[in-house]
C-alpha positions, -999 to 999 in steps of 0.1 A, spaced: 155 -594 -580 149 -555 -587 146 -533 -559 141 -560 -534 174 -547 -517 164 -511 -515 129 -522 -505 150 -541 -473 168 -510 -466 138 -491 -462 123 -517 -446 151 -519 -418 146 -481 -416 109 -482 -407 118 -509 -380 146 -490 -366 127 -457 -365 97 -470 -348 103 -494 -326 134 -499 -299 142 -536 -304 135 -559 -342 120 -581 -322 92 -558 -314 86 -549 -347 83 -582 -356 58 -591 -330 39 -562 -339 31 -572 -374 30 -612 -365 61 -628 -374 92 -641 -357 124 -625 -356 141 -653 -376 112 -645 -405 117 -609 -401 155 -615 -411 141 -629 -448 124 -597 -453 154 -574 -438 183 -591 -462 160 -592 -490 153 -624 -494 120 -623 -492 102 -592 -509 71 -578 -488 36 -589 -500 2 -596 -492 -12 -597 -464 25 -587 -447 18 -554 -463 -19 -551 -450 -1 -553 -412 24 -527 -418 -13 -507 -428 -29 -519 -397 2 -501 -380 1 -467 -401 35 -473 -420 39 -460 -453 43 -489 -473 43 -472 -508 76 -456 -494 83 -488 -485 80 -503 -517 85 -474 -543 110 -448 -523 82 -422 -527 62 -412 -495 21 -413 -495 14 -381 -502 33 -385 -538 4 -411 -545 -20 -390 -527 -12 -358 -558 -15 -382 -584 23 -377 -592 23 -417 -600 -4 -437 -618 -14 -471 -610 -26 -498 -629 -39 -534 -626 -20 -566 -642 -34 -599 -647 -23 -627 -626 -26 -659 -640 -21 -696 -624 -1 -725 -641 -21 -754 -646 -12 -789 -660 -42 -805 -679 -20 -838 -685 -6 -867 -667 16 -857 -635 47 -846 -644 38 -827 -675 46 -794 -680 26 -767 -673 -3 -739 -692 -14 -710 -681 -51 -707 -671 -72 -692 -698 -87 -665 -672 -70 -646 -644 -65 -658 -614 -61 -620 -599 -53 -588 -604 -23 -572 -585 -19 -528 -582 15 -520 -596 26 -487 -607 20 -475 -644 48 -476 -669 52 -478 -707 50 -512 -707 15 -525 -706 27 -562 -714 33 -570 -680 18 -603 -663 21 -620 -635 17 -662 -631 22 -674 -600 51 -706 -588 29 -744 -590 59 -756 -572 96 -751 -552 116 -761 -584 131 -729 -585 140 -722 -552 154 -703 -536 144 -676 -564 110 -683 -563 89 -705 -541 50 -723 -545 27 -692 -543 52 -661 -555 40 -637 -582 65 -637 -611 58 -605 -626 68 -614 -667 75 -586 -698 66 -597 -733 87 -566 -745 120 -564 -724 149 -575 -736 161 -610 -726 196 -611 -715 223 -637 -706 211 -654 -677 179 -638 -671 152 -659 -655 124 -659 -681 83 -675 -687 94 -702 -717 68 -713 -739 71 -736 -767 56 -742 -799 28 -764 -781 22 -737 -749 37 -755 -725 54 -733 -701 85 -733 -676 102 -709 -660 140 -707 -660 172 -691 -662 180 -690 -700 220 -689 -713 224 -690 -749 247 -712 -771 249 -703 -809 213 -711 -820 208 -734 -792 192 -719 -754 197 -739 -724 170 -742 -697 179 -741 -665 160 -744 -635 176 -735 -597 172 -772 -589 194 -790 -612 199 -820 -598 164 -823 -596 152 -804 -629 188 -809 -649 196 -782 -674 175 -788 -711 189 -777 -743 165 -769 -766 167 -757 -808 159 -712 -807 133 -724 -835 116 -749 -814 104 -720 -788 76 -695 -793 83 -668 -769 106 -654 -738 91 -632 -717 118 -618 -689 108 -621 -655 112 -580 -640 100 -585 -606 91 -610 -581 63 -606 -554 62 -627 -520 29 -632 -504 29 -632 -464 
């Protein structure tokens, strides 16, 4: 996903600069080493309360996470904003597909762009892993553009909602989930969906 690379680079840095060995860092903020490595290949982007430890030890994590020290946020020189979180729910037999909640679950601090469309619904379930696990933040646009295998919030004409990689074919979009064998590709009529929303960013809680 965006960033999450640079944000393990940065990562690796703060480790390397403040402590001797990985594994201390790790111990320090409560993991093991072999967890640690999700973080440092960017696998796994930094969240929750793995942030809050990196606090509790006096690292910058808006470096961490934006590139731009503290004292950047400190001057004001980036604006933050809240986006709504909201869960999926499924108010039908098991195995239906899935709603969002009327009400938000949450509200998450991001910083403040142009687009004021973003929101953010959080995995029911490891269908699509390894992209996103039971718990993740998908953080959706309603205005960016959806491109050829971008990984997107589907709803169609009755709100039900998946998410999934979408490829197009003529008028026709297939729906494709990380777990085919599982969750095998659908192909579904353009007309017959109401709206694609591109996933932009991805948020792992700790």
């Amino acid at each position: 996903m965006k960033n999450d690379a640079e944000i393990a680079e940065r990562l690796a840095k703060l480790a390397d600069e403040k402590y001797q060995r990985r594994a201390d860092f790790a111990r320090a903020i409560g993991l093991s080493p072999q967890n640690l490595n999700k973080y440092l290949s960017g696998g796994q982007r930094p969240g929750g309360r793995f942030l809050d430890r990196l606090r509790d030890l006096k690292l910058d994590v808006e470096w961490l996470m934006t590139g731009r020290d503290s004292s950047t946020f400190a001057n004001n020189q980036i604006e933050l904003t809240q986006i709504p979180v909201f869960r999926l729910v499924n108010n039908k037999p098991k195995g239906s597909v899935m709603h969002i909640a009327e009400d938000p679950k949450e509200y998450i601090t991001a910083s403040k762009t142009k687009d004021t469309t973003r929101y953010g619904i959080i995995a029911a379930d490891d269908s699509n892993t390894p992209e996103f696990h039971a718990g993740e933040i998908a953080i959706a646009s309603k205005q960016e553009e959806v491109k050829e295998g971008d990984w997107c919030v589907v709803t169609d004409l009755d709100g039900n909602i998946t998410v999934r990689r979408v490829y197009t074919v003529g008028s026709t979009l297939t729906l494709a989930a990380a777990d085919q064998r599982q969750f095998p590709p659908v192909t579904v009529k353009r007309k017959d969906i109401r709206s694609l929303h591109r996933i932009v960013e991805k948020i792992t809680r700790y």
